[in-house]
C-alpha positions as CSV (number, residue, x, y, z in Angstrom):
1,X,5.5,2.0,-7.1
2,X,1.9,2.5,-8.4
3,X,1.5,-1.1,-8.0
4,X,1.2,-0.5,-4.1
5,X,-2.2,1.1,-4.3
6,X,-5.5,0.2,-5.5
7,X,-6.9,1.4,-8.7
8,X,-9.5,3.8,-6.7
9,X,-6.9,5.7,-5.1
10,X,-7.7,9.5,-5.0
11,X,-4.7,11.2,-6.3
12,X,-6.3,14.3,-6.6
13,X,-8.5,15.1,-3.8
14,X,-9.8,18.0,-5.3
15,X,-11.0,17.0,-8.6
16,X,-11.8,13.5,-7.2
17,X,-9.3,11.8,-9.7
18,X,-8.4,8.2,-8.9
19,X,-5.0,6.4,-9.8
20,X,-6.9,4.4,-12.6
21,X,-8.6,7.5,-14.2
22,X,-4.8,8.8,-14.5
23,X,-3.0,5.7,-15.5
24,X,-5.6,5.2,-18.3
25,X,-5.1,8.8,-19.6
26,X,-1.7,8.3,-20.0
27,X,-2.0,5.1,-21.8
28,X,-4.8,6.1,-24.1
29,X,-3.5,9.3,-25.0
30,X,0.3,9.3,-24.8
31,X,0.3,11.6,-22.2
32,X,4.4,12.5,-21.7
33,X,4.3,15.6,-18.7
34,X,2.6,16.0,-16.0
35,X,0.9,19.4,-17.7
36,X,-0.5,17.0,-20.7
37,X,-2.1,14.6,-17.4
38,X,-3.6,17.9,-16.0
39,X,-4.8,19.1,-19.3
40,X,-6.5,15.5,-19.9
41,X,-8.1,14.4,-16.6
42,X,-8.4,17.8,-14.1
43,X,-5.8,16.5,-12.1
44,X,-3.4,18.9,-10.1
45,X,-5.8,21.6,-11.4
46,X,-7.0,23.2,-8.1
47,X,-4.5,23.1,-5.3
48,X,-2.0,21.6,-7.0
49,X,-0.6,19.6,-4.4
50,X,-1.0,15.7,-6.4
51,X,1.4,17.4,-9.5
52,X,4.8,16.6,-8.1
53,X,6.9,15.4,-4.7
54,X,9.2,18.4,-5.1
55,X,6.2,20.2,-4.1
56,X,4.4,18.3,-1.6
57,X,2.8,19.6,1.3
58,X,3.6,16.0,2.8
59,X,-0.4,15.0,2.6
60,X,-0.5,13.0,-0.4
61,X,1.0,9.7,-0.9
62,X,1.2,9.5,-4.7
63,X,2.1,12.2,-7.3
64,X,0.7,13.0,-11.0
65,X,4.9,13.1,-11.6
66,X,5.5,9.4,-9.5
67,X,2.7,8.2,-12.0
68,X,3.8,8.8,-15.2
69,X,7.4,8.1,-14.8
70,X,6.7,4.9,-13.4
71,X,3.5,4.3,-16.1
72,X,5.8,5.5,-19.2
73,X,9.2,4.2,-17.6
């Protein structure tokens, strides 16, 4: 899944938090929820709308909660 966009992608708009910045947080710290992603990189922190698909306004294409289960399996 994450594999289909490029390591600058902006998964959160508001914080300016790319899909590499996240992966990289995940892998470096262990990160296992998407609270412990938010915690670590800002992400999801302001509007809220990159933490999960259950919630999605329908304007972004990749959430913090698609990330880590397809980073951590």
């Amino acid at each position: 899944m994450i594999e289909e966009f490029e390591d600058n992608y902006e998964v959160c708009e508001c914080m300016g938090i790319t899909l590499k910045e996240i992966v990289d947080a995940i892998k470096k710290y262990d990160l296992k929820s998407v609270e412990e992603i938010m915690d670590k990189t800002d992400a999801g922190t302001a509007c809220g709308s990159c933490k999960s698909i259950k919630d999605s306004d329908g304007f972004r294409d990749l959430h913090l909660d698609e990330i880590l289960k397809d980073v951590i399996g």
